[in-house]
PDB file of N, CA, C and O in Angstrom:
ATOM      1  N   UNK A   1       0.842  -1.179   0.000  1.00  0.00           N
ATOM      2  CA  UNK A   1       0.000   0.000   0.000  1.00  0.00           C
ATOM      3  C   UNK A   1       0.889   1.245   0.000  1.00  0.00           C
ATOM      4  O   UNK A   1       1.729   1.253   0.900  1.00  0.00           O
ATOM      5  N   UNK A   2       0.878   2.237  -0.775  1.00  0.00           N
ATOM      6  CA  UNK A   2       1.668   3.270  -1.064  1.00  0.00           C
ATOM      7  C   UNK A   2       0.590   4.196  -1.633  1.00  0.00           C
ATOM      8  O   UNK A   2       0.110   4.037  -2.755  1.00  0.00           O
ATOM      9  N   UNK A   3       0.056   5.689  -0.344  1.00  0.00           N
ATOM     10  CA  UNK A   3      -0.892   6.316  -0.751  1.00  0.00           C
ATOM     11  C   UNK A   3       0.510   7.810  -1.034  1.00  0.00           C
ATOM     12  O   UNK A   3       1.503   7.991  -0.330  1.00  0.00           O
ATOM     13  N   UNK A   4       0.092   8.613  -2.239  1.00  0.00           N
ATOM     14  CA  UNK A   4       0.694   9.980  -2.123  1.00  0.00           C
ATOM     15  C   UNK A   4      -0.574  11.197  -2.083  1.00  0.00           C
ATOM     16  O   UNK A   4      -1.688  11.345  -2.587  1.00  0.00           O
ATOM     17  N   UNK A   5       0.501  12.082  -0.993  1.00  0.00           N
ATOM     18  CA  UNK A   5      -0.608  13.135  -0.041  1.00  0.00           C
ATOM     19  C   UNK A   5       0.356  14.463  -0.433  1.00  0.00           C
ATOM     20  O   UNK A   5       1.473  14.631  -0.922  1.00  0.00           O
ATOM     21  N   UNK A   6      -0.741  15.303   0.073  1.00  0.00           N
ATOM     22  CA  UNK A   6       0.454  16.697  -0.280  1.00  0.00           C
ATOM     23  C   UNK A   6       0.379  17.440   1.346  1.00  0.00           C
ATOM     24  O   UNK A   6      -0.596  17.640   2.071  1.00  0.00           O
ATOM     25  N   UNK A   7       2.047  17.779   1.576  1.00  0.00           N
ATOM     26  CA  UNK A   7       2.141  18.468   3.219  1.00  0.00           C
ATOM     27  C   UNK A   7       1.633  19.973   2.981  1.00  0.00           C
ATOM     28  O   UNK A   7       1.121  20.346   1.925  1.00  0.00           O
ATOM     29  N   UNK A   8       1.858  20.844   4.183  1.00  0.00           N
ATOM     30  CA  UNK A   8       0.768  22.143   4.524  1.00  0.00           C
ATOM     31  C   UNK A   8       1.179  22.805   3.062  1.00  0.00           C
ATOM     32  O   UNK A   8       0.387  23.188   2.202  1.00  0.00           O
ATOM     33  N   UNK A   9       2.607  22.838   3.007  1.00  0.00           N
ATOM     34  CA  UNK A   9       3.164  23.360   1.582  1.00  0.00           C
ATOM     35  C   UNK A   9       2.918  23.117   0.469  1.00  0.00           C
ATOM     36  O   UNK A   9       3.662  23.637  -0.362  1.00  0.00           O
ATOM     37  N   UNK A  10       1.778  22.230  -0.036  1.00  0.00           N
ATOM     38  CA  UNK A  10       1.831  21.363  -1.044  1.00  0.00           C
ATOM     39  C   UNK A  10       2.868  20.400  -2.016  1.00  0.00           C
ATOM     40  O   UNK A  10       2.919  20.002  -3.180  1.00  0.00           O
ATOM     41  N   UNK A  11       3.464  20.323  -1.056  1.00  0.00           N
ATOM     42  CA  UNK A  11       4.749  19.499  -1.746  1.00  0.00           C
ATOM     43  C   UNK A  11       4.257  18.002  -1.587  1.00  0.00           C
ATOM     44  O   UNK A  11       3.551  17.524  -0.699  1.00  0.00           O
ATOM     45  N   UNK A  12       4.758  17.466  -2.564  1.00  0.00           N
ATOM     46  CA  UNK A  12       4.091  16.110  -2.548  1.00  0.00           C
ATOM     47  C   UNK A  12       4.550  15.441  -1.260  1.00  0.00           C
ATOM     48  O   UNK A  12       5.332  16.059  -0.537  1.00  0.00           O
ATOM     49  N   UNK A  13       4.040  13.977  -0.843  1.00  0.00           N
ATOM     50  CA  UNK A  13       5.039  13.368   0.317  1.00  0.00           C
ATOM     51  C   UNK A  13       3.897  12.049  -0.181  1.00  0.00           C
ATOM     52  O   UNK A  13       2.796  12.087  -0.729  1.00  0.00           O
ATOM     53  N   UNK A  14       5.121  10.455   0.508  1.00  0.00           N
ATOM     54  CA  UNK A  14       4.270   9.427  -0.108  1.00  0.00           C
ATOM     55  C   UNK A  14       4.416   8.847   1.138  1.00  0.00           C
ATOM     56  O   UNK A  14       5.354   9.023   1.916  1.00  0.00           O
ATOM     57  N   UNK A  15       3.104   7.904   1.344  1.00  0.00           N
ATOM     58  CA  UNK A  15       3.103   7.266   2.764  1.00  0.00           C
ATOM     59  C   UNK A  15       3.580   5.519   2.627  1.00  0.00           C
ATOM     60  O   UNK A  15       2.797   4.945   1.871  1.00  0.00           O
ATOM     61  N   UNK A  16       4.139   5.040   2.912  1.00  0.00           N
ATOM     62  CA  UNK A  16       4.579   3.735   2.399  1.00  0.00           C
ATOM     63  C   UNK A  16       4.314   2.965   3.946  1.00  0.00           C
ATOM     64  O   UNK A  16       4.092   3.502   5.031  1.00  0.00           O
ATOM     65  N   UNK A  17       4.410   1.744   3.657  1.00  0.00           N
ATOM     66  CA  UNK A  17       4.626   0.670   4.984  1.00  0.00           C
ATOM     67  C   UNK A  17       5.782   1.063   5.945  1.00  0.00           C
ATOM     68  O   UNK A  17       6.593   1.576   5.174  1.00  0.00           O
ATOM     69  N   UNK A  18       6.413   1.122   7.418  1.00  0.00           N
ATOM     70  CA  UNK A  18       7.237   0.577   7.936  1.00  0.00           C
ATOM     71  C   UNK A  18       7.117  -1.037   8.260  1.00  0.00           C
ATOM     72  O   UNK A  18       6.282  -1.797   8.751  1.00  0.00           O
ATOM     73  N   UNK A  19       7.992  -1.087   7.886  1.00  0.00           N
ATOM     74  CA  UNK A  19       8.468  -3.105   8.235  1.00  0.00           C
ATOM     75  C   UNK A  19       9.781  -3.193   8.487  1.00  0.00           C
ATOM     76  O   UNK A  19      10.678  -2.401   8.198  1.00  0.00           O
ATOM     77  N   UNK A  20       9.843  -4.717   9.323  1.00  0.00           N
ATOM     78  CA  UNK A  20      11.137  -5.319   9.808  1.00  0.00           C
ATOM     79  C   UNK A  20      12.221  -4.917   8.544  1.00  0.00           C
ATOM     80  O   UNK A  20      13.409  -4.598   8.580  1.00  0.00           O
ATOM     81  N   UNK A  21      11.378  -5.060   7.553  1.00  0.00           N
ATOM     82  CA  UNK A  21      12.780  -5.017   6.203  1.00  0.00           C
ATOM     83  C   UNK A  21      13.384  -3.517   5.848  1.00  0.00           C
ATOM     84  O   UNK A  21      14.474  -3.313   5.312  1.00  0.00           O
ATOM     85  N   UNK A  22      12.255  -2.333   6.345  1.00  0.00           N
ATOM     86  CA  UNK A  22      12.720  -0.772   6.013  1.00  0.00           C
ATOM     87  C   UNK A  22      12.891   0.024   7.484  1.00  0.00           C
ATOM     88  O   UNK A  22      13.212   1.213   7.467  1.00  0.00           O
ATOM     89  N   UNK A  23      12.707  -0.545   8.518  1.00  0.00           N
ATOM     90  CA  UNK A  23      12.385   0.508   9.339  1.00  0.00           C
ATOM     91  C   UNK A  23      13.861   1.373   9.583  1.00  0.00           C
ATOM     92  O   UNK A  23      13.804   2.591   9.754  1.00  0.00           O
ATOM     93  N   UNK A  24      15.160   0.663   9.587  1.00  0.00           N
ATOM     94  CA  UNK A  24      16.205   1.183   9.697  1.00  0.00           C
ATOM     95  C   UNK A  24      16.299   2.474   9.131  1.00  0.00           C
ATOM     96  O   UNK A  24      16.548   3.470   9.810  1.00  0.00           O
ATOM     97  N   UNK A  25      16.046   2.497   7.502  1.00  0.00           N
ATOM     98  CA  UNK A  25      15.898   3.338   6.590  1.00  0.00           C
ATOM     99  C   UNK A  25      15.140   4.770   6.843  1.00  0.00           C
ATOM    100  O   UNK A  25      15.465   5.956   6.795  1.00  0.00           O
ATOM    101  N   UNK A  26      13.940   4.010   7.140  1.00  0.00           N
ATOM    102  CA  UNK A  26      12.752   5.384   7.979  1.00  0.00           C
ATOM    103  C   UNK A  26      13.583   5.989   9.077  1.00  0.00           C
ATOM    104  O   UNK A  26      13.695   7.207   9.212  1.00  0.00           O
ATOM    105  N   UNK A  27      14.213   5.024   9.927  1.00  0.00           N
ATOM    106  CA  UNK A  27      14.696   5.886  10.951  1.00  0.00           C
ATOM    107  C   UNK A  27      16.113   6.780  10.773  1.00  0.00           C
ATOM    108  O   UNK A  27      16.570   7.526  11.639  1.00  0.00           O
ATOM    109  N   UNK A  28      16.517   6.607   9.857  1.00  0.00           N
ATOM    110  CA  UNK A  28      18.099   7.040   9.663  1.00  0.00           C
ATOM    111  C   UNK A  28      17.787   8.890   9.269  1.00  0.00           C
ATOM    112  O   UNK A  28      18.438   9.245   8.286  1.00  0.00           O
ATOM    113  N   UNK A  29      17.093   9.785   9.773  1.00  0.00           N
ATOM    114  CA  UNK A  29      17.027  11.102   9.592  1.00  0.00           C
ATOM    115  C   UNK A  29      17.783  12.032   9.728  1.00  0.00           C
ATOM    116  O   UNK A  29      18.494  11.777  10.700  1.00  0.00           O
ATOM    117  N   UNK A  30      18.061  13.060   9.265  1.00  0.00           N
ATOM    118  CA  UNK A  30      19.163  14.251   9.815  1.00  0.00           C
ATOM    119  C   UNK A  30      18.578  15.554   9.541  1.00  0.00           C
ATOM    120  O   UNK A  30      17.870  15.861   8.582  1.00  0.00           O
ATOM    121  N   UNK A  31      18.975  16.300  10.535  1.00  0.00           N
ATOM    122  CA  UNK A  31      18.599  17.694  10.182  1.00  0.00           C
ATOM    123  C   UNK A  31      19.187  18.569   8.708  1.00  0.00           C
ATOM    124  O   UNK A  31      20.353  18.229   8.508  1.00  0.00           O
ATOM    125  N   UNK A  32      18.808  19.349   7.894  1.00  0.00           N
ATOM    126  CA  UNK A  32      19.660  20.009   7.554  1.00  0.00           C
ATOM    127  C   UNK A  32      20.857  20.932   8.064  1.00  0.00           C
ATOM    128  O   UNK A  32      20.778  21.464   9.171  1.00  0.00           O
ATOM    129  N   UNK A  33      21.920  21.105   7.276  1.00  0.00           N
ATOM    130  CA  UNK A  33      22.877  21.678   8.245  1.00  0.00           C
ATOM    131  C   UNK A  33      22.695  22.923   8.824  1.00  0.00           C
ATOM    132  O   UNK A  33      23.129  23.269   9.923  1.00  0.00           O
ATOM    133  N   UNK A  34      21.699  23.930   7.651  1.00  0.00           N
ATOM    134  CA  UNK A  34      21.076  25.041   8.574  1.00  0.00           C
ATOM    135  C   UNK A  34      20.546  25.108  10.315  1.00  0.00           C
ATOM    136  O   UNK A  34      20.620  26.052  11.102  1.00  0.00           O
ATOM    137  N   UNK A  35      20.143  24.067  10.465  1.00  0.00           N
ATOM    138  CA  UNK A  35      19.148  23.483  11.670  1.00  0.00           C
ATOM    139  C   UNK A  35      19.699  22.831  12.491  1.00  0.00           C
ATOM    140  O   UNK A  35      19.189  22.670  13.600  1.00  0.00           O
ATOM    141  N   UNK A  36      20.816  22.319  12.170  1.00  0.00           N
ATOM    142  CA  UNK A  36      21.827  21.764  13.808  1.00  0.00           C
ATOM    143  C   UNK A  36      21.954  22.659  14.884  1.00  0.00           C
ATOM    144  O   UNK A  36      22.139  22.220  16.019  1.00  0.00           O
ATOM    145  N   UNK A  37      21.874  23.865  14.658  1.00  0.00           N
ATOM    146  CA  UNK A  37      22.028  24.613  15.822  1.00  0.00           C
ATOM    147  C   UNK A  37      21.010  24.402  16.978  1.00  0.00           C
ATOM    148  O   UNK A  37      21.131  24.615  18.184  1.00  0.00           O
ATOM    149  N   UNK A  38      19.706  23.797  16.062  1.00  0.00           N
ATOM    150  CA  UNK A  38      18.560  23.947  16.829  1.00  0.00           C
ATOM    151  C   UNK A  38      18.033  22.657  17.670  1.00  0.00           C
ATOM    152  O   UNK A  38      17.185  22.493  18.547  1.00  0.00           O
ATOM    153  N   UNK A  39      18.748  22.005  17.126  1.00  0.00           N
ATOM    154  CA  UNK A  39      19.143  20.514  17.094  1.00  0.00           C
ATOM    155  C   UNK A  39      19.710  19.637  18.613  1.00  0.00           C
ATOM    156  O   UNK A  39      20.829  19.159  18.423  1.00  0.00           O
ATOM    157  N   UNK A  40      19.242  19.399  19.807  1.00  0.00           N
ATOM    158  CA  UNK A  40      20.044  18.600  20.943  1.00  0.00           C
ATOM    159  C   UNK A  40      20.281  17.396  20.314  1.00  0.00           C
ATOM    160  O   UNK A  40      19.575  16.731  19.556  1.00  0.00           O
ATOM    161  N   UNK A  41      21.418  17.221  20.763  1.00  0.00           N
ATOM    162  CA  UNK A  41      22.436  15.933  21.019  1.00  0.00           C
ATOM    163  C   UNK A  41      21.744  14.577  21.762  1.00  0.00           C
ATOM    164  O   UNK A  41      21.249  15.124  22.747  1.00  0.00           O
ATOM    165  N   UNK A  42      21.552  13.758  21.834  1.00  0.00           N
ATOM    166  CA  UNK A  42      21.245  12.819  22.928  1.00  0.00           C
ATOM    167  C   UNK A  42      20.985  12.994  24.550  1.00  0.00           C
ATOM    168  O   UNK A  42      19.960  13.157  25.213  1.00  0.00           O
ATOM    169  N   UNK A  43      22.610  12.869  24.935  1.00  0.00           N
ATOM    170  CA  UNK A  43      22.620  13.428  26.382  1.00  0.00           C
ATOM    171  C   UNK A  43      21.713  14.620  26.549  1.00  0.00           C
ATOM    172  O   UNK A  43      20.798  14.614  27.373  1.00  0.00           O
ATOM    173  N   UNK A  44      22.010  15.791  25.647  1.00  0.00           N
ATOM    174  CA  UNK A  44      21.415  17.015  26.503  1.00  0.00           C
ATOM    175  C   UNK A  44      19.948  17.110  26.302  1.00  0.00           C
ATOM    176  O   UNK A  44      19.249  17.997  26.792  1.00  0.00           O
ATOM    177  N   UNK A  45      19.485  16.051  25.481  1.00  0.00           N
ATOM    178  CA  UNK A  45      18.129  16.079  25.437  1.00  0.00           C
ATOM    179  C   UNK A  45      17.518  15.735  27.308  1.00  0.00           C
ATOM    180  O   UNK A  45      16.742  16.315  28.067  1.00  0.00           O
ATOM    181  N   UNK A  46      18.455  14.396  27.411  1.00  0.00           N
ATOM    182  CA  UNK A  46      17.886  13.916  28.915  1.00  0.00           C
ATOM    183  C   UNK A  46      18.639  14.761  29.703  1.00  0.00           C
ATOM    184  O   UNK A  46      18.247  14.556  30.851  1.00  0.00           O
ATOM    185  N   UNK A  47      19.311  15.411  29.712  1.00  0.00           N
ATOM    186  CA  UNK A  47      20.088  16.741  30.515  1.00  0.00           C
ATOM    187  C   UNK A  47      18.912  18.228  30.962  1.00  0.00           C
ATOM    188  O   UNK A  47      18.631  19.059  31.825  1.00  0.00           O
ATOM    189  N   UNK A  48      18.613  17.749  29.710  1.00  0.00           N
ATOM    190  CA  UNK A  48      17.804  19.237  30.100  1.00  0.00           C
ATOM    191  C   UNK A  48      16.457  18.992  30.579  1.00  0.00           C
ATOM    192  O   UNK A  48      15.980  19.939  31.204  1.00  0.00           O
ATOM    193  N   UNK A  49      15.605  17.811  30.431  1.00  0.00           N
ATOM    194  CA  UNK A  49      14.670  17.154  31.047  1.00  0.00           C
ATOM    195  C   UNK A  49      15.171  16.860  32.470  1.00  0.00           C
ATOM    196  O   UNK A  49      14.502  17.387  33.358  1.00  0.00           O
ATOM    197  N   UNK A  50      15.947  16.313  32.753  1.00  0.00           N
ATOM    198  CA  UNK A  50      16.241  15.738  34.254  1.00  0.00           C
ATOM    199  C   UNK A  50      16.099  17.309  34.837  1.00  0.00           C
ATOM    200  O   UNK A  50      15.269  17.312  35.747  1.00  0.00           O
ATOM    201  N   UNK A  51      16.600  18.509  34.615  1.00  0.00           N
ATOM    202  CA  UNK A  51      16.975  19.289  35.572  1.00  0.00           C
ATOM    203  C   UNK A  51      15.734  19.741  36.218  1.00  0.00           C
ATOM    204  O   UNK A  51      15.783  20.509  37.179  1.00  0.00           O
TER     205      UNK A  51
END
């Protein structure tokens, strides 16, 4: 099943399955490099929650 939708922007985007065989893939994301700034690290995510 593979439905295509359009986001607030109208840019296309396609919705596909996650499965045992893709999920790695789905999960492998990165910010653009503009946007790292905005971006926590691991630790300081639970760093800044714990405090």
């Amino acid at each position: 099943m593979t439905e295509t939708q359009h986001d607030r922007r109208g840019r296309r985007i396609t919705l596909r399955p996650v499965d045992a065989e893709n999920w790695r893939a789905v999960a492998d994301i990165a910010p653009h490099d503009d946007q790292r700034e905005f971006v926590a690290v691991g630790e300081e995510i639970v760093a800044g929650f714990a405090c």
